[in-house]
C-alpha positions in Angstrom: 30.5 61.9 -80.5 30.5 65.8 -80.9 29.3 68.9 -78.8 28.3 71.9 -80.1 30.0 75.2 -78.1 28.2 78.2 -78.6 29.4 81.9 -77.6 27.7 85.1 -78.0 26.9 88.3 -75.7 23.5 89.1 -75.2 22.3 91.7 -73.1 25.4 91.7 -70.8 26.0 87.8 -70.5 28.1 85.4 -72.0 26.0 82.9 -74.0 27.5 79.7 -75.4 27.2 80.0 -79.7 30.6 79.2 -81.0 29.4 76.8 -83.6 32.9 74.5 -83.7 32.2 70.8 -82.8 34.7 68.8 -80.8 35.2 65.2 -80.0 34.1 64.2 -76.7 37.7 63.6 -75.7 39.0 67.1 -76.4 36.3 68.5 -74.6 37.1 66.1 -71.2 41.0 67.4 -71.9 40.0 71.0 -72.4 37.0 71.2 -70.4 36.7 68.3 -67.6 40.7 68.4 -66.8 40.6 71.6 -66.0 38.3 71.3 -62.5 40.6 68.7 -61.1 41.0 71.3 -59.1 39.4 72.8 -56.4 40.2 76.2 -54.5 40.4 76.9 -50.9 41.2 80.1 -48.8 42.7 80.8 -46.1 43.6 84.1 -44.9 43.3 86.7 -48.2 45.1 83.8 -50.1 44.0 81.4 -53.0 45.2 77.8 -52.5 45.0 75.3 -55.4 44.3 71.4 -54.7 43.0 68.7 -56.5 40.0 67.2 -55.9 39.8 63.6 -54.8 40.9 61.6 -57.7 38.4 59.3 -60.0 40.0 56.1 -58.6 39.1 56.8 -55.1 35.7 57.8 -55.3 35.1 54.4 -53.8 36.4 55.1 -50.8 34.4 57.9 -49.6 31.3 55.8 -51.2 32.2 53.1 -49.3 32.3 55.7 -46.0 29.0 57.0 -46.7 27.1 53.8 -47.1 28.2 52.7 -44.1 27.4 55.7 -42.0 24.1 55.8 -44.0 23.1 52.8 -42.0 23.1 54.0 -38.7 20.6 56.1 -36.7 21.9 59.5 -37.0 21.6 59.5 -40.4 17.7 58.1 -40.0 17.9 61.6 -37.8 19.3 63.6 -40.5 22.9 63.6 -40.0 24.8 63.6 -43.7 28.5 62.7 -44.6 29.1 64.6 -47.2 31.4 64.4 -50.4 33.2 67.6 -51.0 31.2 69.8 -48.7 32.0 73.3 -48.6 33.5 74.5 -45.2 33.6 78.0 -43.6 36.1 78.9 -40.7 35.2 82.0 -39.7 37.3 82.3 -36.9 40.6 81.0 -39.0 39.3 83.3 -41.9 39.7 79.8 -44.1 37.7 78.6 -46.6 38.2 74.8 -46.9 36.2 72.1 -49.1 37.4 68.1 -47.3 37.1 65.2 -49.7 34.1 64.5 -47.1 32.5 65.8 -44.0 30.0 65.0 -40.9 27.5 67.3 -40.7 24.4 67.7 -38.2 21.1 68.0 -39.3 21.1 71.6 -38.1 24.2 72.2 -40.2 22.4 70.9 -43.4 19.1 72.6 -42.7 20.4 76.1 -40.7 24.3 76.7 -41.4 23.9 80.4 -40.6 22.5 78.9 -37.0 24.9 75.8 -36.4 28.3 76.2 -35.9 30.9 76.4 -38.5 33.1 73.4 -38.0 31.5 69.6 -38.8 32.9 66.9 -36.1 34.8 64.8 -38.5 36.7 65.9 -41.7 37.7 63.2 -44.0 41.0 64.0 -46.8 41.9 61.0 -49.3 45.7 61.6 -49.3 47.2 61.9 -52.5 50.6 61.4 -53.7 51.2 65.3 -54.9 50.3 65.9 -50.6 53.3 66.7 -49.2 53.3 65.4 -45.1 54.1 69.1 -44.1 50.7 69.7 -46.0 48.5 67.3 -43.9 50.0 68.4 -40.8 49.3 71.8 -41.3 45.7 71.0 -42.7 45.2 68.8 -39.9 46.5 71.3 -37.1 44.0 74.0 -39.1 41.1 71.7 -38.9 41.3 70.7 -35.2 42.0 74.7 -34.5 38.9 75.2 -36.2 36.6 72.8 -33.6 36.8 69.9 -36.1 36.9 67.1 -33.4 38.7 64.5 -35.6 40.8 64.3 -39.1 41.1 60.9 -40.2 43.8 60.8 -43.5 43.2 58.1 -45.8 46.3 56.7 -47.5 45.0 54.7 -50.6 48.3 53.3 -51.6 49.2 52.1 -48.1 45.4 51.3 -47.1 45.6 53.1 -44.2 43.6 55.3 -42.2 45.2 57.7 -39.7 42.9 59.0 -37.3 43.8 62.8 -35.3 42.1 64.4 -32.4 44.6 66.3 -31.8 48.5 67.1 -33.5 49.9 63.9 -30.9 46.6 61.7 -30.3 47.0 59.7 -33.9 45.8 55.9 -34.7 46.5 54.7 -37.7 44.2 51.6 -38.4 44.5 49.0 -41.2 43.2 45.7 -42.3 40.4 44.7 -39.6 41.2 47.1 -37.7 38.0 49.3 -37.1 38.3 52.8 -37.7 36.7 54.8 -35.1 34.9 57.4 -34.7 32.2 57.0 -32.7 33.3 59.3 -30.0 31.9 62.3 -32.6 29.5 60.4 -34.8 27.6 57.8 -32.6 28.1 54.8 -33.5 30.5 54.8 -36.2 32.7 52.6 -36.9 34.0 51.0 -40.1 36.9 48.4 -40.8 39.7 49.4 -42.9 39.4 46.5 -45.0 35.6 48.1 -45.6 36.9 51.6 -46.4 39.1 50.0 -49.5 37.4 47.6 -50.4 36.4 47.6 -54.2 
């Protein structure tokens, strides 16, 4: 299979009209590897990351289906994959693997406030743990009420409310958050499972 790129300037803009055809696998190396990344900023300051990884895209799934059976999301309540995040206050521009939301943060952001009640990060092995402490202590100082870091390779979830309050729950163990999304709760075993 080959695509077609196309470049040429017309009336100011860029348009694609390059006429060179590439296989579908140089264009995932060239094109598609190149937004494994996503960019955050804090303070003036660009900050690379990658994005949550292919192979744990189940996770958050298996996150979201879960909450999507409760009654705050019959309400309008959203997790949300990769949701951007504004921290006014902390000047910090932050995009979590996923995110709780109120239906007045979906609908009115400019009228709700800035921080969602539960940030969710898939941990990956290039996170260092000074990383996720400082991303965690920046999250709660932003309002977020709790981080929970997933650990794929150890399936484990660590729940934070605050830099000492920290569960860490595997197995059957239920993950909760139900003290800042009603009714929420989901085993360990459920968030990996495949």
């Amino acid at each position: 299979m080959s695509v077609a790129i196309k470049k040429k300037k017309t009336q100011g803009r860029l348009q694609k009209s390059d006429n060179r055809l590439i296989s579908l696998e140089a264009f995932k190396k060239q094109y598609l590897e190149k937004t494994r990344y996503k960019y955050e900023w804090k303070d003036g300051k660009v900050e690379k990351d990658e994005f949550m990884k292919v192979g744990e895209r189940y996770i958050i799934d298996n996150i979201i289906t879960k909450f999507n059976t409760l009654s705050v999301y019959q309400q309008g309540n959203r997790i949300m994959a990769e949701a951007d995040c504004y921290f006014s206050e902390l000047k910090a521009y932050r995009r979590p693997d996923a995110a709780y939301f109120t239906k007045q943060q979906v609908r009115h952001p400019e009228e709700a406030p800035d921080a969602p009640a539960l940030v969710i990060e898939v941990v990956s092995p290039s996170n260092t743990d000074l990383q996720n402490k400082l991303k965690m202590q920046e999250y709660l100082d932003a309002g977020v009420q709790m981080v929970w870091f997933i650990y794929p390779n150890v399936e484990q979830v660590w729940s934070h409310t605050s830099p000492t309050d920290v569960k860490v729950y595997q197995q059957d163990d239920k993950c909760d958050a139900s003290s800042v999304v009603k009714g929420f709760q989901i085993s360990a075993k459920e968030v990996f499972k495949r």
